[in-house]
N, C-alpha and C positions, 0 to 999 in steps of 0.2 A: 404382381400387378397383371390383372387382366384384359383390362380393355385404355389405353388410350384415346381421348375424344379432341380434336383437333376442330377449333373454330378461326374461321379471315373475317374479324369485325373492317366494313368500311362504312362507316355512315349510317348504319341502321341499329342502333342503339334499343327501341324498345323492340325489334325484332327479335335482336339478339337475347332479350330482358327474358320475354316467354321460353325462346328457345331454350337458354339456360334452364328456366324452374322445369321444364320437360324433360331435360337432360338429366339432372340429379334424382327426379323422379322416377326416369328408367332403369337407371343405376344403381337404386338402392340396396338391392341385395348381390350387389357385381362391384368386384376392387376396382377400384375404376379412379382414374387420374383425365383431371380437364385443363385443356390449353383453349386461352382464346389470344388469338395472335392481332393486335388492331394496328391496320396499315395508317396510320398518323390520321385519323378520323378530325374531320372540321365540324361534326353535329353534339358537340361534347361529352362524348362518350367518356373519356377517362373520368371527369368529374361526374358523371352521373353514373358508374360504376363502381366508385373510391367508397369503404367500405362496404359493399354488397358484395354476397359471391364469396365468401371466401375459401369456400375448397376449390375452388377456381385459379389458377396461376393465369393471372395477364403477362401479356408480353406489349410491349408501348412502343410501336415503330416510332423513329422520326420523320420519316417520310415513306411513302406508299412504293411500296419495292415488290409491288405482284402478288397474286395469288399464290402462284406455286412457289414462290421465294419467303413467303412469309408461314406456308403450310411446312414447309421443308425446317424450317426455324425450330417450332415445336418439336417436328422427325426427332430433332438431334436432342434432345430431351425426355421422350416419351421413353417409357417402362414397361409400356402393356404390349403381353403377348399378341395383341391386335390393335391397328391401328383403326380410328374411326375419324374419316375425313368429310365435316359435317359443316353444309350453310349454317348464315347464323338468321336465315328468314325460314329457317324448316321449327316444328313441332313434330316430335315421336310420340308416339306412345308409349302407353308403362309399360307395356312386355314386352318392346321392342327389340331392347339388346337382347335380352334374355332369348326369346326365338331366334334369332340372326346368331349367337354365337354357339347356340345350343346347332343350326341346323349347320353353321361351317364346321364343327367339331363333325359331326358325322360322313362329312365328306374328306375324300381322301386326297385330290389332287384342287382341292379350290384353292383358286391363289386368293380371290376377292367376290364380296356380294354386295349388290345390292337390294332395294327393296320396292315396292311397288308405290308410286308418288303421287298425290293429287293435287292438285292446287287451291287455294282459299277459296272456292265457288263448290268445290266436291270432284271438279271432273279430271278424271285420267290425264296424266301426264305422262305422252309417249315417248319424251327422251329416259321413261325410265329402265328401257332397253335399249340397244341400238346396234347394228352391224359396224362394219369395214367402212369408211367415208372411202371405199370405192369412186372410182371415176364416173362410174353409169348409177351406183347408189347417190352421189352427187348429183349428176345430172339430174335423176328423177326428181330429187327434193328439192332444185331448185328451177327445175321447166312445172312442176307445179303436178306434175304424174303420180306422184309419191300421195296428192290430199285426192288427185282421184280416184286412184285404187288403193287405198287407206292398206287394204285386208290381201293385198297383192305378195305374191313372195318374191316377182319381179319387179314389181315397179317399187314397193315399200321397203326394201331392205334395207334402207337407212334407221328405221323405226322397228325392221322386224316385226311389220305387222300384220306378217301370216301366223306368228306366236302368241298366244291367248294370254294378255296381260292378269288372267286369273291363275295361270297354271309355271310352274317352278321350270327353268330352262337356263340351258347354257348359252351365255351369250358372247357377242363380240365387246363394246362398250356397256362401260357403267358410267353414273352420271356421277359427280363430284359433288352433288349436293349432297348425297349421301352413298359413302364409298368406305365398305369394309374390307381393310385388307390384313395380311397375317402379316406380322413383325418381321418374320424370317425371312417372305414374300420380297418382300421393304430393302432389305440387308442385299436380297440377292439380287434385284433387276432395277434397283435405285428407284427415287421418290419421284416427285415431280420434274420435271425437267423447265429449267429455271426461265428458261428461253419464251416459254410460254407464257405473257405477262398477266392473262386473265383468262382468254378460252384454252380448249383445246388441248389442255394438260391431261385431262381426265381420259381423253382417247389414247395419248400418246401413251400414258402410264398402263393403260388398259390392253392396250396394244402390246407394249414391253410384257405385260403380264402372260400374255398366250403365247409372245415367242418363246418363253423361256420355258415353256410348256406347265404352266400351270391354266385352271379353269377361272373363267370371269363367270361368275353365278346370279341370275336374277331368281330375287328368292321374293312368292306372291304370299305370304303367309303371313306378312305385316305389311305396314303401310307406316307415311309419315305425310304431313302436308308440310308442301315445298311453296311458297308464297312468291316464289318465282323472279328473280331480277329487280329485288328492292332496291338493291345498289346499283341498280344501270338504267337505260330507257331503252328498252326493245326498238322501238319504235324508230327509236336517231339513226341518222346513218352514220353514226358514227362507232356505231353499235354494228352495224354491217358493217363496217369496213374490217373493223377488229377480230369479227368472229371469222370471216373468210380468209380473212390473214393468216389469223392460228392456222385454220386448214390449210392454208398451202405453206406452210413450216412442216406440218406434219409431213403433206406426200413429200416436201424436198426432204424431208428425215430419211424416210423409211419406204420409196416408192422410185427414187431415182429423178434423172434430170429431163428427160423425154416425158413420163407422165408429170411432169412439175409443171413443162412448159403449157402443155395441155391446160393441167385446172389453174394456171393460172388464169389461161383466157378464158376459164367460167368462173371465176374469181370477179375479173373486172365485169365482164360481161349480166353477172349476176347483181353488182354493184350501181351498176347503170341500168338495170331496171327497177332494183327495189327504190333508186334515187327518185326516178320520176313522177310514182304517185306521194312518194315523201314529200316531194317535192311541190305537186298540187295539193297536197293536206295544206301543206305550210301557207301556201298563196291565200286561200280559200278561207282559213284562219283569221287571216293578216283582213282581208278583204272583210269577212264576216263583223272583226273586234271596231274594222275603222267605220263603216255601217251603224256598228249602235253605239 
């Protein structure tokens, strides 16, 4: 078995629909084994699944028990010399696998790749590099310095974006929408880490990847479109609260308790500001619907 494909249905059923016909598609001439793992979904995905797909293995949560605990489910299953940890709101392309396994095979220390993302409109998605959730690459991304100097190698290093999203580079983070990693990789610095119930797995595992000295690879020579947070609401702050969280799990992981105490007051402090304009959206809403 060559490739293992690892799908977290939650909610997004005909997401998931395309993604699949995309998957088998890339596949075609790759031994290739497919897990879609569904965290107890309420938009009736199992019955609108039940007979289709079937070189497909469903896994049927009964209850929604995380991202990294439901992707880790499949780990213990999967076959393929490589592991592929893939949204179920992305599309690939047919030559997708085929270039991505074709160019980790010629590298010698990659532990994992990813690939270059766009979103359902065409445009560049910059989580599809990213550095160190450093303290000051923190800061910059959330004092708002990081969208001023986009192309800075100071102030951007959360995004990496003094590195040319057209040209092949070693990176610090990959994104988890789509995350190739080697079996062996898997075996020796563990899967996900369970603790992370939605974000921030993907840094942490990315992270584990380069201490144990292997390479995180952004590879620009494919593409896939990432449709970007079908199952969540950007926008909620509840959605902030969640993702800041993950991060300060990570730096109390792997950063110590003096920098923990640190981001944690950019933690809150970042929370109460994204709350305030949420906050006037929502009034302004409320105000606008009772008006007409």
């Amino acid at each position: 078995m060559q490739l293992s494909v690892i799908i977290v249905n939650y909610n997004v059923k005909e997401f998931l629909e395309k993604c699949l016909i995309s998957v088998l598609q890339a596949s075609k001439n790759i031994q290739t084994e497919i897990f879609v793992v569904d965290n107890n979904s309420t938009d009736g995905s199992k019955d609108f699944f039940s007979g289709k797909f079937r070189e497909v293995q469903f896994v049927w949560n009964k209850e929604n028990v995380g991202f990294a605990k439901a992707n880790n489910i499949a780990v213990t299953k999967a076959a393929g010399k490589y592991i592929l940890f893939l949204n179920p709101d992305t599309i690939v392309s047919e030559d997708c696998f085929e270039k991505c396994l074709s160019h980790i095979e010629d590298q010698i220390i990659t532990g994992a790749l990813g690939v270059k993302m766009f979103d359902g409109n065409g445009n560049y998605l910059k989580e599809s590099k990213r550095g160190k959730p450093t303290l000051w690459n923190t800061f910059c991304k959330m004092s708002g310095l990081t969208s001023i100097f986009p192309r800075s190698k100071t102030f951007a290093g959360y995004y990496l974006g003094h590195l040319d999203e057209n040209e092949n580079n070693e990176v610090d983070v990959l994104s988890g929408a789509y995350m190739l990693v080697r079996k062996d990789v898997i075996d020796t610095v563990g899967s996900f880490d369970e603790q992370f119930f939605m974000y921030g797995e993907d840094i942490d595992l990315s992270y584990r990847i380069q201490q144990a000295g292997f390479n995180n690879y952004y590879f620009a020579g494919t593409s896939i479109i990432h449709f970007k947070g079908e199952s969540t609401k950007k926008g909620d702050l509840n959605y902030v609260k969640n993702f800041y969280g993950a991060m300060g799990i990570f730096v109390k992981k792997h950063y110590g308790a003096s920098e923990h105490k640190v981001f944690t007051t950019f933690i809150q402090l970042a929370i109460w500001l994204r709350s305030i304009p949420l906050t006037i959206g929502t009034l302004f809403n409320r105000i606008l619907k009772k008006n007409n």
